[in-house]
Backbone as JSON Lines, residues from 0, in Angstrom:
{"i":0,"aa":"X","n":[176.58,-45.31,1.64],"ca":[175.68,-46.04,0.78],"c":[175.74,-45.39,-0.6]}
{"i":1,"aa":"X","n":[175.93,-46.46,-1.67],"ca":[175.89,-45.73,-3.15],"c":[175.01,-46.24,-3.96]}
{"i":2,"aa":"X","n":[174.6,-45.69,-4.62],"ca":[173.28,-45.78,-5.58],"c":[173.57,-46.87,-6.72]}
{"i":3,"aa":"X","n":[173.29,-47.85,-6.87],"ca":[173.87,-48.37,-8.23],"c":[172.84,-48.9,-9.14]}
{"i":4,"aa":"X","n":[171.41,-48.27,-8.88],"ca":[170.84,-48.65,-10.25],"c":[169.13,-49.1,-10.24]}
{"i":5,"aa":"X","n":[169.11,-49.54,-11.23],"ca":[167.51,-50.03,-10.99],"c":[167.06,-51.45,-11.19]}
{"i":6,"aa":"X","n":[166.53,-52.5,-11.1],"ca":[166.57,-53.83,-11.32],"c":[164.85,-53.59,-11.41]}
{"i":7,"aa":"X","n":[164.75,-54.55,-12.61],"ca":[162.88,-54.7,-13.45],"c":[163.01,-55.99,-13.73]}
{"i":8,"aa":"X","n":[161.72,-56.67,-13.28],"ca":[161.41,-57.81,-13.8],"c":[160.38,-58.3,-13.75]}
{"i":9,"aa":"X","n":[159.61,-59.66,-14.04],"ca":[159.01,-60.14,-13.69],"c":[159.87,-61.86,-13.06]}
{"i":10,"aa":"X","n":[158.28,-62.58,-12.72],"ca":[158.72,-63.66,-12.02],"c":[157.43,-64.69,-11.24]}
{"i":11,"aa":"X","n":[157.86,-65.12,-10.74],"ca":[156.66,-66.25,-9.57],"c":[157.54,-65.96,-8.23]}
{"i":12,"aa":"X","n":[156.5,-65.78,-7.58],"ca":[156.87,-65.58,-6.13],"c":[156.22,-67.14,-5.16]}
{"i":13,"aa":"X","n":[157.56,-67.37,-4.81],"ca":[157.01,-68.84,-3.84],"c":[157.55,-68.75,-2.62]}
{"i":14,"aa":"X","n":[157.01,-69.41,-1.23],"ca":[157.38,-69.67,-0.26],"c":[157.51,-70.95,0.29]}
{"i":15,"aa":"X","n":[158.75,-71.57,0.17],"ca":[158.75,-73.52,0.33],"c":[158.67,-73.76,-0.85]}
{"i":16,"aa":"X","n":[157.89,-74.54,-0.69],"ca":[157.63,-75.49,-1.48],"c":[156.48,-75.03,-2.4]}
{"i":17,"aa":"X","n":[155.77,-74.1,-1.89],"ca":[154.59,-73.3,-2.08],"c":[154.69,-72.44,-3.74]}
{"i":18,"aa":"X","n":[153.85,-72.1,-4.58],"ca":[153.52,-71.5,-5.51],"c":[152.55,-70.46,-5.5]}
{"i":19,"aa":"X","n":[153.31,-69.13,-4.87],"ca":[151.99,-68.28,-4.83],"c":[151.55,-67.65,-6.0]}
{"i":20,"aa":"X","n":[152.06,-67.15,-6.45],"ca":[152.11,-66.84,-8.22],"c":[152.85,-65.88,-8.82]}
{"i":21,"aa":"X","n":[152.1,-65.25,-10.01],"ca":[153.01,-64.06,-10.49],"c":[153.28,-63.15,-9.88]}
{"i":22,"aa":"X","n":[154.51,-61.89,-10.49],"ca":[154.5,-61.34,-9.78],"c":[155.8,-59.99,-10.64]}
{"i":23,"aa":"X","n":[155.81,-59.03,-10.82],"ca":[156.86,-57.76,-10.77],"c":[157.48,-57.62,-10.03]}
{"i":24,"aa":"X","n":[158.53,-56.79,-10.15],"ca":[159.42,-56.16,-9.24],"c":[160.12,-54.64,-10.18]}
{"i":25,"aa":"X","n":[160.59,-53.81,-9.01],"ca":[160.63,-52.59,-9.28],"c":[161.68,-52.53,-8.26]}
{"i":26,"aa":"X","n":[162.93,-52.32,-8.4],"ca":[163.78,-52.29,-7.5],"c":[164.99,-50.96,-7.31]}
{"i":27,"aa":"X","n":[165.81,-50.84,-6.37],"ca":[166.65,-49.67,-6.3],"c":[167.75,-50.69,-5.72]}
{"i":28,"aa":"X","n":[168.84,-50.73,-6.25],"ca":[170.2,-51.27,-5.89],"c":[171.04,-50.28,-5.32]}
{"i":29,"aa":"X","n":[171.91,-50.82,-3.6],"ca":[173.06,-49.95,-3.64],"c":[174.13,-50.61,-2.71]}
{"i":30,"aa":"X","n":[175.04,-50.42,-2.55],"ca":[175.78,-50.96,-1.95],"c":[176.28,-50.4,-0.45]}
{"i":31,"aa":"X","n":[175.87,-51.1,0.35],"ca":[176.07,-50.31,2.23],"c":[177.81,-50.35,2.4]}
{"i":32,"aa":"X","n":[178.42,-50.98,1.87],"ca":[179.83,-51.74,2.04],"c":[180.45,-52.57,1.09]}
{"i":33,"aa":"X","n":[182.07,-52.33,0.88],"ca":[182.68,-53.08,-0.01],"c":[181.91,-54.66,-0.29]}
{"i":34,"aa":"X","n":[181.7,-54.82,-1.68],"ca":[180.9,-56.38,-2.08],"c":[179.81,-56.72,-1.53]}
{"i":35,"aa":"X","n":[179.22,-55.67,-0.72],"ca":[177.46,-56.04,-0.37],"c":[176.74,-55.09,-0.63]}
{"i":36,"aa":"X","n":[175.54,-55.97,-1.8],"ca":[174.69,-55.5,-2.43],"c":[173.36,-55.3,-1.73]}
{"i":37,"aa":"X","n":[172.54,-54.59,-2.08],"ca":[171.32,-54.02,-1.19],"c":[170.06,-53.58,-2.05]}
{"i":38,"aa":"X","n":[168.91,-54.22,-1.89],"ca":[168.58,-53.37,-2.73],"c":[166.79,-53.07,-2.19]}
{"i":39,"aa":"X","n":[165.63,-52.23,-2.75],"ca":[164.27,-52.26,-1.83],"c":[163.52,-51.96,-3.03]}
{"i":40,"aa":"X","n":[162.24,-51.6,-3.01],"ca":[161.53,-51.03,-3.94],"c":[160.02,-52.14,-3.89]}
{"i":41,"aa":"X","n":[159.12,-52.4,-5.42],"ca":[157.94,-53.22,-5.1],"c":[157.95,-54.19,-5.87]}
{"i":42,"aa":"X","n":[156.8,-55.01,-5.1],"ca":[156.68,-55.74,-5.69],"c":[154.87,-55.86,-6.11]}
{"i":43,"aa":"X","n":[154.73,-56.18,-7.01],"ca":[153.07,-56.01,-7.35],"c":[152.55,-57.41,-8.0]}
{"i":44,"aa":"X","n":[151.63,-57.93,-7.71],"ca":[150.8,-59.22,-8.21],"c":[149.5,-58.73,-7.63]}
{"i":45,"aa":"X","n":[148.35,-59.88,-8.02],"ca":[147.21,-59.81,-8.04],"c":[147.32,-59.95,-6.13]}
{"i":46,"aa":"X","n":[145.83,-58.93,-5.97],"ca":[145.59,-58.63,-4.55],"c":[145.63,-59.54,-3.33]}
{"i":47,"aa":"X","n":[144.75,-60.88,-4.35],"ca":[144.42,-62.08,-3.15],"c":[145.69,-62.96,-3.27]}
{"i":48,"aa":"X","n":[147.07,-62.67,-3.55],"ca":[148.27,-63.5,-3.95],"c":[148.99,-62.55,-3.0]}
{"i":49,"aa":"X","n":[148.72,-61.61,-3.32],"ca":[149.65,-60.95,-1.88],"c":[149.27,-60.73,-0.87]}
{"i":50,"aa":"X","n":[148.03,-60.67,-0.37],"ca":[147.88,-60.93,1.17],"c":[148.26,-62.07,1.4]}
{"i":51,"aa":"X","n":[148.26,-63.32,0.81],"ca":[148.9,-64.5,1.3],"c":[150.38,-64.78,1.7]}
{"i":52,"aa":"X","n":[151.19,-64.0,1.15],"ca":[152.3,-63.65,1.26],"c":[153.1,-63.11,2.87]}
{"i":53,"aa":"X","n":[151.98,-62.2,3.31],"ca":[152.53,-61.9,4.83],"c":[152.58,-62.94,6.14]}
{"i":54,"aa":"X","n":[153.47,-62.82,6.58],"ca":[153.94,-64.11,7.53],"c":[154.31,-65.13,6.87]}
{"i":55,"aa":"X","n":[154.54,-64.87,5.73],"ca":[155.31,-66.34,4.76],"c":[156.88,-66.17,5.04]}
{"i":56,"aa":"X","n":[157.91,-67.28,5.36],"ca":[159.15,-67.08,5.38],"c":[159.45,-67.9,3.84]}
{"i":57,"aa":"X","n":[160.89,-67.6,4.22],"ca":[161.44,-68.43,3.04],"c":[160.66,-67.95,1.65]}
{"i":58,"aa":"X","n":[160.94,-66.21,1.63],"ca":[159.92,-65.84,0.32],"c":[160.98,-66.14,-0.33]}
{"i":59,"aa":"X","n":[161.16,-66.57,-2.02],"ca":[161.47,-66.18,-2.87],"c":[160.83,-66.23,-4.38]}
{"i":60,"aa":"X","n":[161.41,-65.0,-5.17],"ca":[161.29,-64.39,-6.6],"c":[161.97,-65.39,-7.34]}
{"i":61,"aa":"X","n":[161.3,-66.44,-8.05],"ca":[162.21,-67.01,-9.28],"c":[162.22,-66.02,-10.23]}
{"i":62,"aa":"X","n":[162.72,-65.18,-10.88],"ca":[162.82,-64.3,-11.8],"c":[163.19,-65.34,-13.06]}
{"i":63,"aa":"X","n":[161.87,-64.47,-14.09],"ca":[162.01,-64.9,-15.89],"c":[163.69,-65.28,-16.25]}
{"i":64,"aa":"X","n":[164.41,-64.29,-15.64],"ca":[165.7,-64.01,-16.23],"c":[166.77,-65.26,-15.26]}
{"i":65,"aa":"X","n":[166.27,-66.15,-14.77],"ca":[166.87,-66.93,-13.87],"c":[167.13,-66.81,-12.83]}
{"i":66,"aa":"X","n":[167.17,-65.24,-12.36],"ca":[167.92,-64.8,-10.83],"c":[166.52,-65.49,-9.8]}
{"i":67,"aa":"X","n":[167.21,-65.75,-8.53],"ca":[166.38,-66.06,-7.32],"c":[166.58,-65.16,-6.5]}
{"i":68,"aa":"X","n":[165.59,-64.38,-6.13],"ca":[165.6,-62.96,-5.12],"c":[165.2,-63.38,-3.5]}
{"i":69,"aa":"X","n":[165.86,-63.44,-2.57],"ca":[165.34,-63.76,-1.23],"c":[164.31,-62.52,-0.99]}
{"i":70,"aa":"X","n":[163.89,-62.61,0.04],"ca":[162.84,-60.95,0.21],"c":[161.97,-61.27,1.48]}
{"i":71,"aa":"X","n":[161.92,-60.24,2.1],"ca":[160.88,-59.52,2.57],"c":[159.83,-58.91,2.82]}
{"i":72,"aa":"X","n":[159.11,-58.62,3.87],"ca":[158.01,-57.15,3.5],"c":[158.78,-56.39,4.45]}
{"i":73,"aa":"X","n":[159.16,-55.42,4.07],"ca":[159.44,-54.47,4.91],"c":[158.25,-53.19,5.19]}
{"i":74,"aa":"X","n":[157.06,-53.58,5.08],"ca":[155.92,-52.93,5.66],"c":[155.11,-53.99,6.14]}
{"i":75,"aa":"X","n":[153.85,-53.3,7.17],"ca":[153.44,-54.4,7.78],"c":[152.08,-54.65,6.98]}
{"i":76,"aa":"X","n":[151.54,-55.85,7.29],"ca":[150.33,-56.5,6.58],"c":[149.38,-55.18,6.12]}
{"i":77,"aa":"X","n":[149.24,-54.25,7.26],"ca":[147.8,-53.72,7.32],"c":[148.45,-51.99,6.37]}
{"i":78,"aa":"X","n":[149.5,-52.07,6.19],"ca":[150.39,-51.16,4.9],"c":[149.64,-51.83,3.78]}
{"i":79,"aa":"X","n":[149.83,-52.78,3.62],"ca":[149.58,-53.14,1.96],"c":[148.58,-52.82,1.62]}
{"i":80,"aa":"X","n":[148.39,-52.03,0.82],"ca":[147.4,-51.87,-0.11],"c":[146.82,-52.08,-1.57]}
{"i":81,"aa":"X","n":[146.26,-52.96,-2.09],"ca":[145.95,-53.22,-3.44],"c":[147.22,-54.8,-3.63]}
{"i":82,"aa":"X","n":[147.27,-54.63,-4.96],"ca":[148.54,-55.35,-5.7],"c":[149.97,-55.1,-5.84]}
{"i":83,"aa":"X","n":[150.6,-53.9,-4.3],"ca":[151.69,-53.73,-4.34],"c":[151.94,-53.64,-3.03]}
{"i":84,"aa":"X","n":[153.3,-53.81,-3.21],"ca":[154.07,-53.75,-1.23],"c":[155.32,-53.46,-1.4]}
{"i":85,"aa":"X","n":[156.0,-52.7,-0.3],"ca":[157.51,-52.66,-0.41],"c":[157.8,-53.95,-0.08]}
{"i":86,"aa":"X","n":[159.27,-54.13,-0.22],"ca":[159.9,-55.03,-0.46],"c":[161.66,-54.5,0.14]}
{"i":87,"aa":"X","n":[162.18,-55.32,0.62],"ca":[163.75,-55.68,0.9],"c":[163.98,-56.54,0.65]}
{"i":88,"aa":"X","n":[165.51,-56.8,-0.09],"ca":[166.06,-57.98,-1.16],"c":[167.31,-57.69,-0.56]}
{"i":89,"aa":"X","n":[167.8,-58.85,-0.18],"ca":[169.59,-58.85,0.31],"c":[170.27,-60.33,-0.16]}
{"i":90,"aa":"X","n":[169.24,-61.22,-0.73],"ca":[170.39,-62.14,-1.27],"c":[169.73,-62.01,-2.64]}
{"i":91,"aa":"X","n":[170.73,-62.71,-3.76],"ca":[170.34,-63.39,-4.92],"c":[170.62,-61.92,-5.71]}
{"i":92,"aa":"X","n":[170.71,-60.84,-5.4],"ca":[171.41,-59.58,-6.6],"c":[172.56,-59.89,-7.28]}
{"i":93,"aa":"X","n":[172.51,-59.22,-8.03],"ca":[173.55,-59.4,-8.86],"c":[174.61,-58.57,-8.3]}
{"i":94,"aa":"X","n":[176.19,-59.01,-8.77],"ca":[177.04,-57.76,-8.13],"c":[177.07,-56.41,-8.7]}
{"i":95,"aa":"X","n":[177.9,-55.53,-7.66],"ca":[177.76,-54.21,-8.6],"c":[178.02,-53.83,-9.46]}
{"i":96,"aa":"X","n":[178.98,-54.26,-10.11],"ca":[179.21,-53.95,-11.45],"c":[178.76,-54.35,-12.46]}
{"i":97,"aa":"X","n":[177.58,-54.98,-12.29],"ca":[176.61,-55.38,-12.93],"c":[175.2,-54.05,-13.19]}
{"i":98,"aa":"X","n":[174.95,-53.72,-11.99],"ca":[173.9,-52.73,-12.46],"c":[174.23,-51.49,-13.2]}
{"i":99,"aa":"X","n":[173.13,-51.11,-13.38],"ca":[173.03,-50.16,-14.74],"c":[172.51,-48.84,-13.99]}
{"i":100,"aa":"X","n":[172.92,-47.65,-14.11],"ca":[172.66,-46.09,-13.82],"c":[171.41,-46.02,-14.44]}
């Protein structure tokens, strides 16, 4: 596994068809294997927007910057605390030679 960087943004976080709302991200990129990107870190929005979020499939990050982030919680409901949660992202990164040290 190699380290390739940090990914910042903002965005709207939706599930479906659904509009849950705003939302950050704080990310760590790396690569497990030739051409697959990986990446974890948080995500933070207002409190009552992210408890709604757990048991939601089909999350995704429209990011300001155009990218669409698939995602996760990779902690469980009763982890979250406040306006932040970890997070796992495996589609919609950019490739590696794209991120920045």
């Amino acid at each position: 596994m190699k380290f390739l960087g940090r990914l910042r943004g903002t965005g709207t976080l939706v599930s479906g068809d659904e509009t849950i709302g705003p939302a950050e991200y704080d990310l760590d990129g790396y690569t497990t294997r030739p051409g697959e990107v990986v990446a974890s870190g948080e995500l933070r929005m207002p409190a009552v927007d992210l408890q709604r979020c757990f048991g939601q499939h089909d999350l995704r990050l429209l990011g300001s910057d155009g990218r669409v982030l698939h995602l996760r919680f990779s902690g469980k409901h009763s982890e979250s605390h406040g306006d932040a949660a970890h997070i796992d992202v495996t589609d919609g990164l950019p490739p590696a030679k794209d991120w920045r040290h």
